[in-house]
Backbone as a ProteinNet text record, in pm:
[ID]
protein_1_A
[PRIMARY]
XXXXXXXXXXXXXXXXXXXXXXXXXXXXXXXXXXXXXXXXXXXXXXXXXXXXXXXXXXXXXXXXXXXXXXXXXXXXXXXXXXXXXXXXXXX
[TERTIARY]
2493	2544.6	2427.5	2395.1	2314.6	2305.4	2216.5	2141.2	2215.2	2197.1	2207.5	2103.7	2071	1945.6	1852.5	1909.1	1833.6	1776.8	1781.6	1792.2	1677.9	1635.9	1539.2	1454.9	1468.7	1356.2	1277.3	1379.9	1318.3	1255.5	1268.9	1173.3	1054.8	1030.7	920.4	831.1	938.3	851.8	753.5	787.7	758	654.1	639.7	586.8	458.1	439.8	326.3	241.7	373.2	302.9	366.8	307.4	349.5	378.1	292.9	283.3	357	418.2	448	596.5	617	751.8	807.4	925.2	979.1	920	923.2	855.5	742.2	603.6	505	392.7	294	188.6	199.3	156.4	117.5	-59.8	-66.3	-135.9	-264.6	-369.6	-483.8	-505.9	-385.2	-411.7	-403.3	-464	-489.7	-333.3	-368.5	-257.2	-173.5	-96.9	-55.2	-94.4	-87.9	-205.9	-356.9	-424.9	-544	-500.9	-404.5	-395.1	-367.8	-288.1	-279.8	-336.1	-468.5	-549.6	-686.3	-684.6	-746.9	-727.3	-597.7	-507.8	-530.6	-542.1	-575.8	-695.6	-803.2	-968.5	-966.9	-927.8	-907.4	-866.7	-779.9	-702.8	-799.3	-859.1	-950.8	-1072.9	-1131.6	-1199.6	-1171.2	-1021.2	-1008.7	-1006.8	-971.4	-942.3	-1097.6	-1167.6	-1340.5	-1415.4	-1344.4	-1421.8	-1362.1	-1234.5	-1168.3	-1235.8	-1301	-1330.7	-1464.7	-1561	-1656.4	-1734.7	-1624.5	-1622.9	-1600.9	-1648.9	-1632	-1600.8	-1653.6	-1598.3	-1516.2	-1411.8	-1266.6	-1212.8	-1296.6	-1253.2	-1266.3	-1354.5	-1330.7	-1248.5	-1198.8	-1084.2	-949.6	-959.6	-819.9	-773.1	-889.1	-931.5	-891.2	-936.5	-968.9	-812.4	-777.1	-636.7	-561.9	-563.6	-494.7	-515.2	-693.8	-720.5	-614.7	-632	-578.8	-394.9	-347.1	-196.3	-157.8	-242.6	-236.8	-238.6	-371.7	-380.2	-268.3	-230.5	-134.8	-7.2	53.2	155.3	162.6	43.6	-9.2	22.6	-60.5	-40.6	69.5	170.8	306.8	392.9	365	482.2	445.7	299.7	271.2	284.7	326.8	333	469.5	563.8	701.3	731	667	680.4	654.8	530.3	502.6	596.2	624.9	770.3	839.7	877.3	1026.4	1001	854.6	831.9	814.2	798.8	778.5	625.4	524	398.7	375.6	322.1	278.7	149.5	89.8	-56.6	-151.4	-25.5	-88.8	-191.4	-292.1	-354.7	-243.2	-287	-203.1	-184	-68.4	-31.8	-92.4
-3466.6	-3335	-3246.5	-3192.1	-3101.1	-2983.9	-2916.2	-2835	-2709.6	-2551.4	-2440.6	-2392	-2344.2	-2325.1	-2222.5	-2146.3	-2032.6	-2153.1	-2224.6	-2354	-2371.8	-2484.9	-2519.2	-2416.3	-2308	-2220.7	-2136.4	-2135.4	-2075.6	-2223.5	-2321.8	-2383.5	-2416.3	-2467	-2404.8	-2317.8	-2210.3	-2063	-2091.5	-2182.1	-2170.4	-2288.9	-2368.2	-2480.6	-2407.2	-2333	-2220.6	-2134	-2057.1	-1933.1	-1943.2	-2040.5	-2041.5	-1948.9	-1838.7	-1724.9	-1573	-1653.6	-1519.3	-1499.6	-1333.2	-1316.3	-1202.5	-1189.4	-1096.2	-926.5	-838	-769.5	-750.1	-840.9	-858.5	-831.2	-810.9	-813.7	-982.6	-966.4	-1113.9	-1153.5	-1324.6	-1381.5	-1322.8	-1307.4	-1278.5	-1178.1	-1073.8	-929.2	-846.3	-695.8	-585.5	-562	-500.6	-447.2	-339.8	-251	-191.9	-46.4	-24.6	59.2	94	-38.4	-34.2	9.8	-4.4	1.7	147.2	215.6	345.8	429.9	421.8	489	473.7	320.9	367.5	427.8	430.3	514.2	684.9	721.8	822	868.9	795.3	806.1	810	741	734.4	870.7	938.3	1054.1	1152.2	1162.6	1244.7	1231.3	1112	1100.8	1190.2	1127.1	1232.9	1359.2	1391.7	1516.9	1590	1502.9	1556.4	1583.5	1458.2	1437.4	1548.9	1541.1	1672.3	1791.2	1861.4	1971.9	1960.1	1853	1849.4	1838.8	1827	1805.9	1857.7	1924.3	2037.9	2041.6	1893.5	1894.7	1864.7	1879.7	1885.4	1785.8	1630.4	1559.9	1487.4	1485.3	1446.4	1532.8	1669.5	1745.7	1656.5	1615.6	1552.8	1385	1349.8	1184.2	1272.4	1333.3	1347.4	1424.5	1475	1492	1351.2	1289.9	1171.9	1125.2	1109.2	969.7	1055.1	1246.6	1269.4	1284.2	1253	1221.6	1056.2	961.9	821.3	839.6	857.9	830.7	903.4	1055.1	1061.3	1031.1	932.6	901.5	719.8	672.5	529.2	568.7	668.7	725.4	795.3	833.5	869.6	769.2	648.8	565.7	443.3	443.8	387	424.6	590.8	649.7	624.3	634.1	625.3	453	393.7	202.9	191.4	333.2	280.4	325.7	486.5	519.9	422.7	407.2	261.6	174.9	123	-1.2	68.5	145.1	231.7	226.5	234.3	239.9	401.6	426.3	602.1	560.5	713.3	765.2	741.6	736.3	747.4	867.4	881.7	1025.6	1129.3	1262.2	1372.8	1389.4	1410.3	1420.2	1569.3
-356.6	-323.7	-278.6	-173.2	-140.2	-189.4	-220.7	-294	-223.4	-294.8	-205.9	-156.5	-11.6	19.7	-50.4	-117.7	-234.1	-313.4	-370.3	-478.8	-427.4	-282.9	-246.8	-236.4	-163.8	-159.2	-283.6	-358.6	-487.6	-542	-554.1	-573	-448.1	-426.3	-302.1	-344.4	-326.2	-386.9	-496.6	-573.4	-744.5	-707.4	-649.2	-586.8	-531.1	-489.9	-351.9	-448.6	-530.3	-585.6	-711.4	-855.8	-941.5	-1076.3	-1072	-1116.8	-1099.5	-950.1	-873.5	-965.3	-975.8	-1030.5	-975.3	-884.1	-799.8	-871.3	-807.3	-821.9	-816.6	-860.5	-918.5	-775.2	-827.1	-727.2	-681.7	-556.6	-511.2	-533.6	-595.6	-613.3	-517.8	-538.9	-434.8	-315.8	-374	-369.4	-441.4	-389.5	-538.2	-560.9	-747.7	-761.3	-671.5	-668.1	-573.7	-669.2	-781.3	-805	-759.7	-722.3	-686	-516	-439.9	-286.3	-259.3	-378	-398.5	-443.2	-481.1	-532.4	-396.6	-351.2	-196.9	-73.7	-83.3	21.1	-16.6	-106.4	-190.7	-119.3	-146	-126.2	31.3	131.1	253	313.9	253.4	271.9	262.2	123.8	112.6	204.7	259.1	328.5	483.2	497.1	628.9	657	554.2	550.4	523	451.7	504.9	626	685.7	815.7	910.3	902.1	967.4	987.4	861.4	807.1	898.9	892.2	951.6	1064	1164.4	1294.9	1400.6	1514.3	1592.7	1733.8	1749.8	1884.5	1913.7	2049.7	2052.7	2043.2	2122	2127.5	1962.6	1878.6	1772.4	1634.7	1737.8	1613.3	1662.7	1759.9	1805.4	1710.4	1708.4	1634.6	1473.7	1441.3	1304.3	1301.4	1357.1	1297.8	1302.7	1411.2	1385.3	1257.4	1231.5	1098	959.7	1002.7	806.3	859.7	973.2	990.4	974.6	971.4	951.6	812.8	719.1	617.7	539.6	549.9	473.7	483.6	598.4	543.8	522.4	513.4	429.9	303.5	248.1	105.6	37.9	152.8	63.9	90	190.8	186.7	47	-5.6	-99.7	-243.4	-245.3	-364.8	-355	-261.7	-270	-337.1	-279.8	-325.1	-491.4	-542.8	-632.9	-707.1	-668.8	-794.1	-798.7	-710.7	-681.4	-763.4	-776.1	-886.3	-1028.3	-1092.3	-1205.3	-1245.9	-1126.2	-1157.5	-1145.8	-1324.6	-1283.7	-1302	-1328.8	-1314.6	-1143.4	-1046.4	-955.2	-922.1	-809.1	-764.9	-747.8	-753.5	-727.4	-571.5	-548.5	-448.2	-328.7
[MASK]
+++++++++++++++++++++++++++++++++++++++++++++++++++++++++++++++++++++++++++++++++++++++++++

């Protein structure tokens, strides 16, 4: 009798990444705490460089980098509520 294909693949799965458990960080990357707390630092970074920069063509760049980084960092604070990770950075 053939298997259901969820059947095979969840084994597989378990076969690849034996540790792994839905939800969970994946094997041989940071926690998603640690990705949110660099997304954090990144932000703040831009928003430095922003502040520090005068010429036109690099006020134009530097708004981009602190409009990239902050919404890396709220679509990651949003993932983390979703997973019930607190003590993220302040928003």
């Amino acid at each position: 009798m053939p298997r259901r294909l969820s059947e095979v693949l969840g084994n597989l799965s378990n076969r690849l990444i034996p540790d792994y458990q839905p939800g969970s960080d994946l094997p041989g990357r940071p926690p998603l705490q640690e990705v949110v707390e660099q997304a954090w630092r990144e932000w703040q970074a831009a928003q430095a460089y922003f502040d520090a920069v005068s010429d036109p063509d690099l006020v134009d760049h530097a708004i981009y980098m602190v409009e990239a980084a902050e919404r890396k960092y709220g679509y990651l604070i949003k993932r983390a509520k979703a997973e019930g990770i607190a003590g993220t950075p302040p928003a």
